[in-house]
C-alpha positions in Angstrom: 107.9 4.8 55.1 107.8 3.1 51.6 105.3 2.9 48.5 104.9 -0.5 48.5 101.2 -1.3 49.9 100.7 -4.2 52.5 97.2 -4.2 53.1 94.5 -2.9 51.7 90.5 -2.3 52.7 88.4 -1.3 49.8 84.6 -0.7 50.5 84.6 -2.9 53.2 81.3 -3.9 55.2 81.1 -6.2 58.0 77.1 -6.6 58.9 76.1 -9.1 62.1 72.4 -10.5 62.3 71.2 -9.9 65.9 67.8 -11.7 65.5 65.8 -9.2 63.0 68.3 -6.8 64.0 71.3 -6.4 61.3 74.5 -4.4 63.0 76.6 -2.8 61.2 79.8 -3.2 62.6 81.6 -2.3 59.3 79.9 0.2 57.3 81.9 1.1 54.2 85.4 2.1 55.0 88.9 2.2 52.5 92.4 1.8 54.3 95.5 1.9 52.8 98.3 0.7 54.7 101.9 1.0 53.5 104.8 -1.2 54.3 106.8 1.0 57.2 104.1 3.2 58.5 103.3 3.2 61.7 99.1 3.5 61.8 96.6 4.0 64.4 92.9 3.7 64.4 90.9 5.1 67.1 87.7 5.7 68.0 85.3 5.1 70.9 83.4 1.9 72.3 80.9 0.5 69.3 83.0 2.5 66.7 84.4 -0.4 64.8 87.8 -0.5 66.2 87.7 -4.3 66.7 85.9 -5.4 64.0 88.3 -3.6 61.8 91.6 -5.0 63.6 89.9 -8.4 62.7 89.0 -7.7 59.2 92.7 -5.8 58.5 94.7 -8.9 60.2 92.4 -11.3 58.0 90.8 -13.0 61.2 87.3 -12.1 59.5 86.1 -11.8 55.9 83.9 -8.9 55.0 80.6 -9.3 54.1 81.0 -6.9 51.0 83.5 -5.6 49.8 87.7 -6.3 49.3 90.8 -7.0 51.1 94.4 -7.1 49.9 97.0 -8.5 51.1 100.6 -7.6 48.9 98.1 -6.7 46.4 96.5 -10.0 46.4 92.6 -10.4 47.1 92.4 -12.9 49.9 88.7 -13.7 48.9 90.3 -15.4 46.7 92.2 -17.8 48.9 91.3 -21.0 50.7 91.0 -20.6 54.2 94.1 -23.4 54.6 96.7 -21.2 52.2 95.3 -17.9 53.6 96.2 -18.9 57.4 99.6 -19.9 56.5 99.6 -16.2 54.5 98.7 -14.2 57.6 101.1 -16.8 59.8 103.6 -15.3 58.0 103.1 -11.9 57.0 101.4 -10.5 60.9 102.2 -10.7 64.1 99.6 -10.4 66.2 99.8 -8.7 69.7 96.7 -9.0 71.8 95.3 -6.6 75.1 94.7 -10.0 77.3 98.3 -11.5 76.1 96.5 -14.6 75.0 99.1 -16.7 76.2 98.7 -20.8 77.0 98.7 -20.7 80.7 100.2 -24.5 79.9 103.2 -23.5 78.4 106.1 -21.8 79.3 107.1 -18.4 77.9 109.7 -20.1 75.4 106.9 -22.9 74.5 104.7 -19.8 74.0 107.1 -17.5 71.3 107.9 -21.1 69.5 104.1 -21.8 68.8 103.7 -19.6 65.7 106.9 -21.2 64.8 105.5 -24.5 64.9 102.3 -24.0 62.6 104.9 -23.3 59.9 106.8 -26.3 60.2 109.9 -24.6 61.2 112.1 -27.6 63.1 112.7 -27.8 67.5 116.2 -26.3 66.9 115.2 -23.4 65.0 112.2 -22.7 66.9 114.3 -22.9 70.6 116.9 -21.1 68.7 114.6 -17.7 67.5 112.6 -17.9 70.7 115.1 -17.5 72.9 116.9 -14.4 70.9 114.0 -12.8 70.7 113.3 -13.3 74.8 116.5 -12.1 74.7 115.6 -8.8 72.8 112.7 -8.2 74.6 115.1 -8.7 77.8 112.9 -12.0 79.3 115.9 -14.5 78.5 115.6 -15.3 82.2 112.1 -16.2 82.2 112.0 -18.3 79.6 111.0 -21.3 81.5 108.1 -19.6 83.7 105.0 -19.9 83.0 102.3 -16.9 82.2 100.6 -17.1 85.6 104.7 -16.8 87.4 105.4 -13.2 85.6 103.7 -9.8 85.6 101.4 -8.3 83.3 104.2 -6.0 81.5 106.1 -8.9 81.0 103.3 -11.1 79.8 103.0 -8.1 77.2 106.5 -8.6 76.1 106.4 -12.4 76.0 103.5 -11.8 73.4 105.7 -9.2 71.3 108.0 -11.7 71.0 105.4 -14.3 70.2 104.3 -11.9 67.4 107.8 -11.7 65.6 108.3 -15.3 65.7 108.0 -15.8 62.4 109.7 -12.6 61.4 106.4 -10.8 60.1 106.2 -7.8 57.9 103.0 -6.3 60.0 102.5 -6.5 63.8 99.2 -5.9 64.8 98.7 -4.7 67.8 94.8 -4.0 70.0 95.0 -2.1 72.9 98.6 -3.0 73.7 99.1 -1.1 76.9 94.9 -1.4 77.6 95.9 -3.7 80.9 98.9 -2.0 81.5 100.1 0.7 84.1 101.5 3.6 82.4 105.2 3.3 83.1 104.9 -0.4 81.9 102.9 0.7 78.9 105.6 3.4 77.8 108.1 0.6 77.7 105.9 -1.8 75.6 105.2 1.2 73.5 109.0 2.1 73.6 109.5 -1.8 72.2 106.6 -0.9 69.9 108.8 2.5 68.3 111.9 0.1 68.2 110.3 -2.3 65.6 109.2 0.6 63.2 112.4 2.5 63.4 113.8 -1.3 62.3 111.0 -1.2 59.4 108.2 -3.5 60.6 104.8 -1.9 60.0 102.8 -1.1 62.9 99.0 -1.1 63.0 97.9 0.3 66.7 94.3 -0.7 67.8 93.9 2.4 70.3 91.0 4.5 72.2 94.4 6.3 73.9 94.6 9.5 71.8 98.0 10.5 73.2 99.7 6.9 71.8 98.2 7.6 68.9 99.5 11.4 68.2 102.8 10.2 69.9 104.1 7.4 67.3 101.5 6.9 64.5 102.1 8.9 61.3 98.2 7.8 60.1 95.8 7.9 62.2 92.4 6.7 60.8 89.3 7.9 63.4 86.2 5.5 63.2 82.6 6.5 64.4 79.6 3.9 63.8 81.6 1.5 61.4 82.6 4.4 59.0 85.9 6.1 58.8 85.2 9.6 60.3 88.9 11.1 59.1 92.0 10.5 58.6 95.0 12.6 59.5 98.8 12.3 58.4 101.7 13.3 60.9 105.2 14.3 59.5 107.4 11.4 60.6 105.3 11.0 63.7 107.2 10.1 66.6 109.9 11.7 65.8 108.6 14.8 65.5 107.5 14.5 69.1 111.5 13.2 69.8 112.5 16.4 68.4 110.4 18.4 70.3 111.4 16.8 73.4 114.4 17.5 72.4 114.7 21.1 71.7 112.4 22.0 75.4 115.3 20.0 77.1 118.4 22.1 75.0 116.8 25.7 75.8 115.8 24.4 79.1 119.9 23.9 79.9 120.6 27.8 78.3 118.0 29.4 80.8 121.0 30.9 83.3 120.1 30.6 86.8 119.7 34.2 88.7 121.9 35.1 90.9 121.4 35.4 94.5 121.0 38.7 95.7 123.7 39.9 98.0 122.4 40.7 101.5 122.1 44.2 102.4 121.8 44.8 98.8 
């Protein structure tokens, strides 16, 4: 993890009218995010959790308070520049894949691409390498209704590091998921923050959470309700994993009693 802050949330509230009601989606929270880390927030249905993802990805403005981006207040930045700003700088990965069911999984990953002006040979170029990491080279020309949900997941990974973002932001990755298919998204997850992309998890999955985040930020009504740091996170629980699996090969086997003995 490194010192150098990515995005930052300072006394942010995000209030809704509802009629005469006013909700309080957002009600005061500070979040400090630094480049490397991998960070989960949490909390249960109505607790903020998407509202926040919104407001820390810059989909939403606050209706008080600040938010930074590389130290720069985005309040302060046309709505034009500050799309090409998040275009760059996150990758967003979504829990209904959000892909266009009109293009094919290559057309898909070279969209991002595409609102940047990068060129057609670039664009086919990175997409298919990074169908290629993500091991979906082969379906590059299906479409998302010919694969299955896992790899629809993947397909939208790769979509998010099209443009080689320093964030991935990622809501409920494995919420549509099976659990062996969401380990392996997760497992593709890990693999980017080993490489040094920050990862910001959008979870109500308390075991993701204490398995790879080293900041875990709890919400309850709008408000952060704690915060708690784990020492080098996921590998911690490697390590554990680990050490159960080296004593588990020392226990000797008893031996078989001899008959008549």
């Amino acid at each position: 993890m490194g010192d150098k802050e990515v995005i930052r949330l300072k006394d942010v509230f995000r209030h809704y009218h509802m009629g005469e009601n006013i909700v309080k989606a957002i009600d005061g929270i500070n979040i400090t995010i630094n480049e490397g880390e991998f960070v989960a927030v949490m909390g249960p249905s109505g607790s903020g959790k998407s509202t926040s993802m919104n407001l820390i990805g810059s989909l939403d403005m606050p209706t008080k308070g600040q938010i930074f981006l590389d130290e720069e207040d985005i309040s302060q930045v046309t709505e034009s520049d500050l799309a090409q700003i998040r275009g760059k700088k996150i990758g967003f990965i979504f829990q209904n894949f959000n892909l266009i069911p009109n293009l094919t999984v290559k057309e898909n990953v070279m969209l991002p691409m595409m609102f940047q002006g990068e060129d057609i040979y670039k664009r086919e170029q990175k997409a298919e390498e990074l169908l290629d990491k993500v091991e979906l080279l082969d379906r590059m020309d299906h479409y998302p209704n010919q694969i299955s949900g896992g790899q629809m997941q993947r397909v939208a990974i790769a979509r998010a590091l099209a443009n080689d973002p320093e964030v991935i932001l990622a809501d409920e990755p494995t919420g549509n998921l099976d659990t062996k298919t969401g380990e392996r998204v997760m497992e593709f997850l890990q693999k980017l923050n080993d490489e040094g992309k920050t990862i910001i998890m959008v979870t109500h999955e308390p075991e993701l959470a204490e398995a790879h985040a080293q900041i875990i930020y709890w919400l309850k009504d709008g408000k952060v309700e704690k915060s708690t740091k784990r020492k080098n996170g996921f590998k911690v629980v490697e390590q554990e994993r680990r050490l159960i699996k080296k004593h588990s090969k020392k226990r000797k086997t008893p031996a078989k009693k001899k008959k008549g003995a």
